[in-house]
N, C-alpha and C positions, 0 to 999 in steps of 0.2 A: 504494500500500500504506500503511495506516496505523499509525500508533507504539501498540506494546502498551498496552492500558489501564494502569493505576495501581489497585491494589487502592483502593478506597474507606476513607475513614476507619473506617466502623462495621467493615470486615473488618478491618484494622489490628489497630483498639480488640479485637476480638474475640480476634485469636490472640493480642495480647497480653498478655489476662486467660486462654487458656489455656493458655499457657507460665508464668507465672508462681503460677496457681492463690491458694494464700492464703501464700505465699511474702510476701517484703514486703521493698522496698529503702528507702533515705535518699530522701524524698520521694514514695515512691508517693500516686499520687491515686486519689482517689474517681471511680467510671465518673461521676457527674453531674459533677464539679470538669473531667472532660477531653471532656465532651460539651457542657457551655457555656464552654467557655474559647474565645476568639477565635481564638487562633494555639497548634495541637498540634503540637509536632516530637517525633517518631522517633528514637531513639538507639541505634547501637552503642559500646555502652560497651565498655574492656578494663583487666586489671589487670596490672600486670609486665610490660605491652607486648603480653598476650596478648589477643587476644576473646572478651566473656562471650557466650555461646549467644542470652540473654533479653536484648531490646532496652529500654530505660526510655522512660519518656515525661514531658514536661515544657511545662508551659503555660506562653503570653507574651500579654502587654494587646495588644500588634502586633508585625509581622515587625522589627522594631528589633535586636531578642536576639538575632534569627537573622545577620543582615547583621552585628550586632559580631565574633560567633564565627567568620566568614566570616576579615573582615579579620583579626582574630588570627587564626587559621592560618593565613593566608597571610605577616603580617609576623613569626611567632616560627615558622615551619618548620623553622628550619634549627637553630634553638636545643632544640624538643624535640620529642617524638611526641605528636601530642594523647593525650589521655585517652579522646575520641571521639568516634565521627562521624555525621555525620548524616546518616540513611536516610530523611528522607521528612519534610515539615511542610505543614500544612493549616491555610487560612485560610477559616475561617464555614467549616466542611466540607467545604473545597474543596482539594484536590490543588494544591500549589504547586512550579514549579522554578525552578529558576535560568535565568531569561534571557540576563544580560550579566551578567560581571564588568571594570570596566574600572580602571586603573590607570594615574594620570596623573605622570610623573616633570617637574620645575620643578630648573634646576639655581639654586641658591642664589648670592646677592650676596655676597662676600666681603667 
């Protein structure tokens, strides 16, 4: 049996220009600015701890941005609730996930 598809970028990009309509957030892109960007992630944003409905989107030169947000959530978990999280990113239009997260602990020289 195989694993559910992944909605494609262009359907992504799609519902997300019709939920959001001519609405407008702090950094909305232009459909060209997020149809040649290298690296598109998917965002559920929330405000007061709560989740907004409409997901945002935001382009990276490479998956670099993605992996920092990675490790900060993982090392300030416990300090706070993110702000938001990540539904989905795509590199050169291609569906990306996480393969391995690995975490190497090294006890320290006193």
């Amino acid at each position: 049996m195989s694993a559910p598809s992944r909605p494609s970028l262009i359907d992504r990009v799609q519902e997300h220009e019709r939920q959001w309509g001519t609405e407008n957030y702090p950094g909305r892109l232009s459909l060209a600015e997020i149809l040649n960007a290298a690296v598109v992630a998917f965002w559920q944003t929330s405000k007061n701890g709560k989740p907004l409905e409409k997901p945002i989107i935001t382009v990276h030169h490479n998956l670099d941005d993605i992996e920092n947000w990675f490790m900060k959530s993982i090392s300030r978990a416990y300090l706070e609730t993110p702000d938001r999280r990540l539904l989905a990113v795509y590199r050169n239009g291609k569906a990306v996930r996480v393969k391995s997260v690995k975490v190497t602990f090294e006890v320290e020289d006193a």
